[in-house]
Backbone bond lengths (Angstrom), bond angles and torsions (degrees), N, CA, C in turn:
res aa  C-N    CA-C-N  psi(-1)  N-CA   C-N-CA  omega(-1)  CA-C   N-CA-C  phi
1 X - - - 1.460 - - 1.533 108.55 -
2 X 1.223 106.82 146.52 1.794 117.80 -179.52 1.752 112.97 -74.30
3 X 1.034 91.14 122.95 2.002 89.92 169.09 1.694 113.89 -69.83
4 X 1.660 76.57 125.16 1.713 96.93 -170.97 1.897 95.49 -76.75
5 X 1.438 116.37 96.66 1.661 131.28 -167.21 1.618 96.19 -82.15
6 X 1.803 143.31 92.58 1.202 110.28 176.29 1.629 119.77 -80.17
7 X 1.502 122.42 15.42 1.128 135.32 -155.15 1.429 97.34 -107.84
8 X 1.761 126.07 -13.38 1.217 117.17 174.65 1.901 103.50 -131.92
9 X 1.248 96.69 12.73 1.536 103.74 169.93 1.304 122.06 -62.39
10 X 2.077 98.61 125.54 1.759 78.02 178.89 1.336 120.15 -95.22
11 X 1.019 113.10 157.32 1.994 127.06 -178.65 1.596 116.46 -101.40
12 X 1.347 113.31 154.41 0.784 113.75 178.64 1.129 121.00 -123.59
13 X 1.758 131.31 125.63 1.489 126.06 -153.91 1.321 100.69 -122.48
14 X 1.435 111.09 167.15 1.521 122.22 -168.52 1.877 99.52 -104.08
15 X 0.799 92.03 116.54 1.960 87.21 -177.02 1.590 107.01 -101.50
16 X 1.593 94.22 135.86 1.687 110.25 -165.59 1.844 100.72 -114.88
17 X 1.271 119.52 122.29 1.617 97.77 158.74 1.878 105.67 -89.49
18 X 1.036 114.04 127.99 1.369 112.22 165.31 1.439 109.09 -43.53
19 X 1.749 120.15 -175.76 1.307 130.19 158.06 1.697 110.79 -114.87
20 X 1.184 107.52 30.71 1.689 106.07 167.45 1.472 100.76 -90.16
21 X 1.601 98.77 157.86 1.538 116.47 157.10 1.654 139.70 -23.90
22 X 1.607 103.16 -26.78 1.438 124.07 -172.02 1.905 94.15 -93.77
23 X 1.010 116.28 -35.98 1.269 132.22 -158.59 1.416 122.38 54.35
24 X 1.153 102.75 56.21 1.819 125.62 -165.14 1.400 112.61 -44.14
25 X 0.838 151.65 125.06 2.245 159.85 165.52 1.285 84.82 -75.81
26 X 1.415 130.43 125.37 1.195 145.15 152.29 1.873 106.24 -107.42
27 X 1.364 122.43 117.28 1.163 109.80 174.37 1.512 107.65 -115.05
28 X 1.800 113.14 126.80 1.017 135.89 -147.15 1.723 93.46 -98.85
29 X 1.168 121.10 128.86 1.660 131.60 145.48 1.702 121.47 -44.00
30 X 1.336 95.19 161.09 1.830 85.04 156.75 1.026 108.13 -115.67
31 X 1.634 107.00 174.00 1.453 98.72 -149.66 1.619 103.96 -93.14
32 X 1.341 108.24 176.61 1.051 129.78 157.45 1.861 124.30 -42.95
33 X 1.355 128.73 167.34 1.508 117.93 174.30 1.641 121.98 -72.91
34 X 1.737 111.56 -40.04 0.703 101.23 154.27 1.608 158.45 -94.16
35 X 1.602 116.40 4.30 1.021 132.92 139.48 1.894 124.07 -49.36
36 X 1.250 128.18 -44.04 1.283 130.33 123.18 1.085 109.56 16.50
37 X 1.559 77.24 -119.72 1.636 84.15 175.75 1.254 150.54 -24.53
38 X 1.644 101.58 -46.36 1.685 118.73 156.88 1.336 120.41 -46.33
39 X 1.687 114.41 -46.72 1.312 108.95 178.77 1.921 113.21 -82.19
40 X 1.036 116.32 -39.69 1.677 113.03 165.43 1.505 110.73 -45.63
41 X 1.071 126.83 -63.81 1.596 132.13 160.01 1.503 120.27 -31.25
42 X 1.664 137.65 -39.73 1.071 133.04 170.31 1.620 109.59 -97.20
43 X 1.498 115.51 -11.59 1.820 93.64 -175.00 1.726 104.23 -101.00
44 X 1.505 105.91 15.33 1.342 114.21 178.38 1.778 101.39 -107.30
45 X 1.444 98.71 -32.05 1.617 87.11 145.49 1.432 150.03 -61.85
46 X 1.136 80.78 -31.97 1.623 88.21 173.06 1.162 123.43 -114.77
47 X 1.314 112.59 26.73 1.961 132.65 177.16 2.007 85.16 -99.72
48 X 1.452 97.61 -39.13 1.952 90.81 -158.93 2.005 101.80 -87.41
49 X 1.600 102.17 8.97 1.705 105.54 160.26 1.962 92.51 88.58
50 X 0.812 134.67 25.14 1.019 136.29 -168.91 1.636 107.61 -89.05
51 X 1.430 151.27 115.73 1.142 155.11 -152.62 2.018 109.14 -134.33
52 X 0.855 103.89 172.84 1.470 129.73 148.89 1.390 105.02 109.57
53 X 1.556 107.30 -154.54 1.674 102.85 -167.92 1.545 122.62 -73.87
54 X 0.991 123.05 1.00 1.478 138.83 -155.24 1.617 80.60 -116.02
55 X 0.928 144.44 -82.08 1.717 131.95 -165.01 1.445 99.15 -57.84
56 X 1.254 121.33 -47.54 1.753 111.04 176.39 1.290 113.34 -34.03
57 X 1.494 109.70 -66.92 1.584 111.05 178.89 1.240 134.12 -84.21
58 X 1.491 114.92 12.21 1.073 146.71 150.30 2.245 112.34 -58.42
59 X 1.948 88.04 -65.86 1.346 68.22 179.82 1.506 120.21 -103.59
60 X 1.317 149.40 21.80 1.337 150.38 84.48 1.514 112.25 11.41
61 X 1.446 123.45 -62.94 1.465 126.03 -166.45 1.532 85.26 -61.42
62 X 1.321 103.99 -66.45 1.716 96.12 -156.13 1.310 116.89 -67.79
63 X 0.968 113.98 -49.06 1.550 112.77 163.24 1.429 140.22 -12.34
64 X 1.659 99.82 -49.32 1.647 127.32 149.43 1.458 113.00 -46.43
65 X 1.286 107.69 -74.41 1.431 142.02 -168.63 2.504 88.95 -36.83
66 X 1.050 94.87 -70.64 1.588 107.11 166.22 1.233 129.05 -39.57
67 X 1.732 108.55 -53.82 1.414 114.68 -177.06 1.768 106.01 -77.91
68 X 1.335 119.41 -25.99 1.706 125.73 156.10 1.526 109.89 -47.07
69 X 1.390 120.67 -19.74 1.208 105.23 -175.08 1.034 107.78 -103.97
70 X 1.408 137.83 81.51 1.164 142.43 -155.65 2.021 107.75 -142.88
71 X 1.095 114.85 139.19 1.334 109.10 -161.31 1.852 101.44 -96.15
72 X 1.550 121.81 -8.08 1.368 124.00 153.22 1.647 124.16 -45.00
73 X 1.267 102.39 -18.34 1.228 92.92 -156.78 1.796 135.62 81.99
74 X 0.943 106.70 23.27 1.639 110.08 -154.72 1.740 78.34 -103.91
75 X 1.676 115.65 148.66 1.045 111.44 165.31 1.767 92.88 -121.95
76 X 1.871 107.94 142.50 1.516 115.23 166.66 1.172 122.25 -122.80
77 X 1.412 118.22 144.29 1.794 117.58 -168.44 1.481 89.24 -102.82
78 X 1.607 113.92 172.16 1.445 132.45 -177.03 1.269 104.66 -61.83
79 X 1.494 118.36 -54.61 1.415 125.52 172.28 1.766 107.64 -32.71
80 X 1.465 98.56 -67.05 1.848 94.42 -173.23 1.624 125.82 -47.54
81 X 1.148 101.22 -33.90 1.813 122.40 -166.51 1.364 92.44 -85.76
82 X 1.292 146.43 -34.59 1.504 151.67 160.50 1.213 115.71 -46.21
83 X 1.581 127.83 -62.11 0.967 150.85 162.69 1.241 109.91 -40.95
84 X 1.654 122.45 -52.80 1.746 108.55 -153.32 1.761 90.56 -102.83
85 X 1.361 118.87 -5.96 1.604 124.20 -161.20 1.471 104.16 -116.29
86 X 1.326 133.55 103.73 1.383 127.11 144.74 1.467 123.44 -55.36
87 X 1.882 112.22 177.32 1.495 97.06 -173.50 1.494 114.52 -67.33
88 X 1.571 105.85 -33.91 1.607 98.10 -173.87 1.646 129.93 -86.50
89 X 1.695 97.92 -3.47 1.716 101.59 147.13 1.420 103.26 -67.55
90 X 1.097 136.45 -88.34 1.471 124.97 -170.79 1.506 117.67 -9.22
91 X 1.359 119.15 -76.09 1.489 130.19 -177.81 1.843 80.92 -37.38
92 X 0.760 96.57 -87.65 1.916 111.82 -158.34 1.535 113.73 -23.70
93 X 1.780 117.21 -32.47 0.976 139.53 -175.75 1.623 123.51 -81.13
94 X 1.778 96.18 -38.55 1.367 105.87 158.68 1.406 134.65 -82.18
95 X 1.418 111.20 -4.36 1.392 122.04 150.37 1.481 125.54 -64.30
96 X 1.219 98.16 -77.99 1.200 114.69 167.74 1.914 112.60 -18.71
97 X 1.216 93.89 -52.77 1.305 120.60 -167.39 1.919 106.11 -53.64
98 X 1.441 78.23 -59.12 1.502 110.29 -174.64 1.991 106.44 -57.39
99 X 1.350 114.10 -56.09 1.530 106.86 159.91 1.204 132.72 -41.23
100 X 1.789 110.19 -48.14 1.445 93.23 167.89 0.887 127.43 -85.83
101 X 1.646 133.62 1.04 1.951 108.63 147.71 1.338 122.53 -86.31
102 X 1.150 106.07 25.39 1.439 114.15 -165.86 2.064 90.60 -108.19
103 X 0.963 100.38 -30.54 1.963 111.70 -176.43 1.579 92.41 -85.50
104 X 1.536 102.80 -48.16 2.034 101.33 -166.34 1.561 98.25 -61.59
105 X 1.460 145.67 -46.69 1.306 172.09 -149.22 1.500 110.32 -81.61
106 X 1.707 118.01 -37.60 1.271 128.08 -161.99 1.980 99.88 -127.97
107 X 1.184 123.59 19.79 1.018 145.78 -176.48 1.503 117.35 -77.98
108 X 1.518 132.91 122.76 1.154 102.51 158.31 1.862 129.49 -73.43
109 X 1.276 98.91 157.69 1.431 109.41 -176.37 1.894 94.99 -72.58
């Protein structure tokens, strides 16, 4: 049997162009288990129509929390992702988002 190497394993990342001037490629990781969770927990919120200021900054938080996971190195605060993200980039972003663990998840090994 082959040695499972995770030090030369390849990954597969979600690639973002920002909307700044540079038009930056951010290529995004997947997440962690419990980030996961965080995101299964809010897009089931907002599958069951659920709204107001508390899911806004709900998905803002995570959103960040995601775009931190980025293998550039770039670090982003809530403020920045607010700023460069309206609500219906967000939605659009957490789709987006949502397909590629949905491809990483349904993948063959």
């Amino acid at each position: 049997m082959e040695t499972l190497n995770f030090k030369t394993l390849k990954k597969q990342f979600c690639p973002i162009v920002l909307p700044d001037e540079k038009g930056t490629k951010v290529l995004l990781t997947t997440p962690n288990k419990s980030l996961l969770e965080e995101f299964i927990d809010l897009t089931s919120s907002l599958s069951e129509a659920k709204t107001g200021k508390e899911v806004t900054q709900d998905l803002y938080k995570l959103t960040t929390k995601i775009f931190n996971l980025n293998i550039n190195k770039l670090k982003f605060t809530r403020s920045q992702i607010e700023s460069m993200f309206d609500l219906e980039d967000v939605y659009m972003f957490m789709s987006h988002y949502a397909t590629f663990i949905s491809e990483i998840t349904n993948s063959k090994n």
